[in-house]
C-alpha positions, 0 to 999 in steps of 0.5 A: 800458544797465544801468537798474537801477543807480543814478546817480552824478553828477560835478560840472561839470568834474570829468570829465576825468581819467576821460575821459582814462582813470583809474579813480579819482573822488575824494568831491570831485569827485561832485555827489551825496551819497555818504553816500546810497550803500550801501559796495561798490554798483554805480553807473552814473557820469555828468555832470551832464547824465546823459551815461555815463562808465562803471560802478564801485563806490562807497564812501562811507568812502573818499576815492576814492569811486568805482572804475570797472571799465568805460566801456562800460555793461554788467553787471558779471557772471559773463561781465564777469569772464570775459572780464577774467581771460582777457584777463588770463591771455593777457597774462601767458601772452604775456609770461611763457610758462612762469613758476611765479610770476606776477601774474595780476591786478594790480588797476586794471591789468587793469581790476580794481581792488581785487583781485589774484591771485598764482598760484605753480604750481598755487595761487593767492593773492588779495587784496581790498582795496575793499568793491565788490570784496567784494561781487563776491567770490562772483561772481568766485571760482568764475570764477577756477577755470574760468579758471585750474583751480588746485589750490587759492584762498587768500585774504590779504586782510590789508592794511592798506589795508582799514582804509580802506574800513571791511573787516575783515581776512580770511585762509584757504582759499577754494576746494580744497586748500592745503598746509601748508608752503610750495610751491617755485616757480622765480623768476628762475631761482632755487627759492624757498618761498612760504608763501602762510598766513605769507609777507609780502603773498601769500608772495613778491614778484613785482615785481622780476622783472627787476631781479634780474637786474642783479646778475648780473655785479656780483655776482660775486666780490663780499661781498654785504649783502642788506638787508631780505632776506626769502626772500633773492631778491637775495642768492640771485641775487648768489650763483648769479652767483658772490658771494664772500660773502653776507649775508642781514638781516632783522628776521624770524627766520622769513623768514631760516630761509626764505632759508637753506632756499632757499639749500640748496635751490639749493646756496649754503648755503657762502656765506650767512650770516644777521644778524637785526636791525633793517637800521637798527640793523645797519648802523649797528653794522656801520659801527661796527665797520668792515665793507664791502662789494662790493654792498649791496641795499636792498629795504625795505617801503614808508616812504610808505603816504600823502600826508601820511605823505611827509616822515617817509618820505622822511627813512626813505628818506634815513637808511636810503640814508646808512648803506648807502652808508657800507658799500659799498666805493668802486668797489662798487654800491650797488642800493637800491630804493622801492615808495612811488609816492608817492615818484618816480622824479626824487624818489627821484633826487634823494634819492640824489643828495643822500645821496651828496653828504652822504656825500662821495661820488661816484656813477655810475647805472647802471640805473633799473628798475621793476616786472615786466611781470606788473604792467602800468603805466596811462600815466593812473594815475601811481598804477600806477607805484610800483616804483622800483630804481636800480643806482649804483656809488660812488665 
């Protein structure tokens, strides 16, 4: 028993998701004022009558007040976050033995929350986005090269959701040596840049390691439209199956010479082609002037980034699926994808389903993936599933 820390105290029937396994106490949901707590500080969690629930971080900006990191009541120390990276490391090293490019934390899923840690070959990425997870930083740090051994840390702590437990944005070398260009790592099969200081989230997205390889055989011979492109993963990926034809759009100049460099480096230049704009915009004009295609991929940003930001992401969701449809030939595909766990999987079903309708269109779903296994699901944090991708082919 850690008596140092102070107790946090939940209100009467208020503690069942906790003991059901969620890391998450909502400001609501505490009987002590939280406003008397320090932002990032440790606290011992219990029920009313003093009996352990566990240890966490507390902030008293947020609405989730309090971020559990164990049920048992030990030290959050060096050895704490020793053992977690190393189970951590074991998993992903069982799971994904020999890949390049992998999520070795991902935050409340390796019992870790607020922190996640990228690694692309010998470097790695980390992203704080809570105060206790700030505040351990120097501790976890220097555990990070004992476990891992990288050539360098780079830090991107440059997500919005800082904002909400009032931290600043950080980004730069925490620890080593970082290269100046991109470092090419091997990613489904395919050689990709990842600029971990100018790249989106930590320089390539991780998530939709399997689900790339739903394009395989419906990608090829096929014209393929890569929406919200980036390092032109997907459309890389129709294109070493034996695309026809494929083009990469993102609103990014930048992310576009990126994806052609991959594209040369993997020899599919001949093939690809770039349009930067707006993916609203174009495939509206591309509607407009009559062009279709075999197999349209959407892998937008997230629409959804709260609760209360749902119905205008959702109708972002339905207008962005109208407009692609209307651009897939019949008997083409269509792979269009949600990274909003605040959407679904039966609401995004239902969007496609009423998308198709609208357009007098039929289709047929043929694959309904999620996120990589590097990004494990907790069954009692519904929170942890976000990654929704669905293959339909229309009719």
């Amino acid at each position: 028993m850690n008596a140092n820390l102070r107790r946090l105290r939940l209100k009467h029937g208020q503690e069942r998701r906790v003991q059901e396994g969620s890391l998450w106490v909502f400001s609501n949901q505490v009987e002590d004022a939280v406003k008397d707590y320090h932002p990032g500080e440790i606290v011992r969690v219990t029920l009313r009558n003093g009996r352990f629930l566990g240890v966490g971080y507390i902030n008293p900006h947020s609405l989730i007040a309090v971020r559990l990191l164990t049920s048992e009541d030990q030290e959050i120390d060096g050895e704490f976050f020793r053992n977690r990276f190393q189970q951590a490391r074991e998993l992903r090293e069982k799971i994904l033995p020999g890949e390049e490019a992998v999520r070795e934390i991902f935050s409340e899923s390796d019992g870790l929350p607020g922190l996640i840690v990228d690694r692309y070959g010998d470097f790695l990425v980390v992203q704080i986005s809570t105060a206790g997870m700030e505040r351990l930083r120097d501790l976890f740090v220097p555990i990070l090269v004992e476990i891992y051994q990288p050539h360098g840390i780079f830090e991107r702590s440059d997500a919005g959701v800082r904002k909400l437990e009032n931290l600043e944005s950080r980004s730069g070398a925490i620890w080593g040596e970082i290269p100046e260009g991109p470092v090419w790592v091997k990613y489904s099969g395919l050689n990709l840049p990842v600029d971990v200081q100018r790249g989106q989230k930590t320089g390539l997205y991780l998530d939709q390691r399997k689900n790339l390889d739903t394009v395989v055989s419906i990608g090829k011979d096929a014209r393929v439209l890569d929406a919200f492109s980036y390092l032109g993963a997907w459309g890389l990926k129709a294109a070493k199956s034996g695309a026809a034809q494929v083009t990469f759009l993102d609103s990014s100049g930048w992310a576009l010479e990126q994806a052609m460099a991959a594209a040369r480096r993997n020899r599919l230049a001949g093939i690809c082609k770039t349009v930067q704009a707006d993916a609203f915009d174009a495939l509206k004009q591309m509607k407009a002037g009559g062009e279709t295609f075999d197999l349209v991929i959407l892998d937008p940003p997230s629409f959804i980034r709260s609760r209360s930001l749902f119905k205008e992401g959702y109708k972002g969701y339905y207008d962005l699926n109208h407009r692609a449809i209307d651009l897939v030939k019949p008997g083409g595909f269509l792979v269009t994808c949600s990274c909003s766990h605040h959407m679904d999987e039966v609401a995004f079903g239902e969007l496609l389903q009423s998308v198709l309708r609208r357009s007098g269109r039929r289709g047929r779903l043929l694959f309904q993936g999620r996120q990589g296994p590097d990004h494990p699901i907790l069954p009692e944090m519904p929170e942890t599933k976000y990654l929704h991708c669905t293959v339909c082919q229309v009719s």
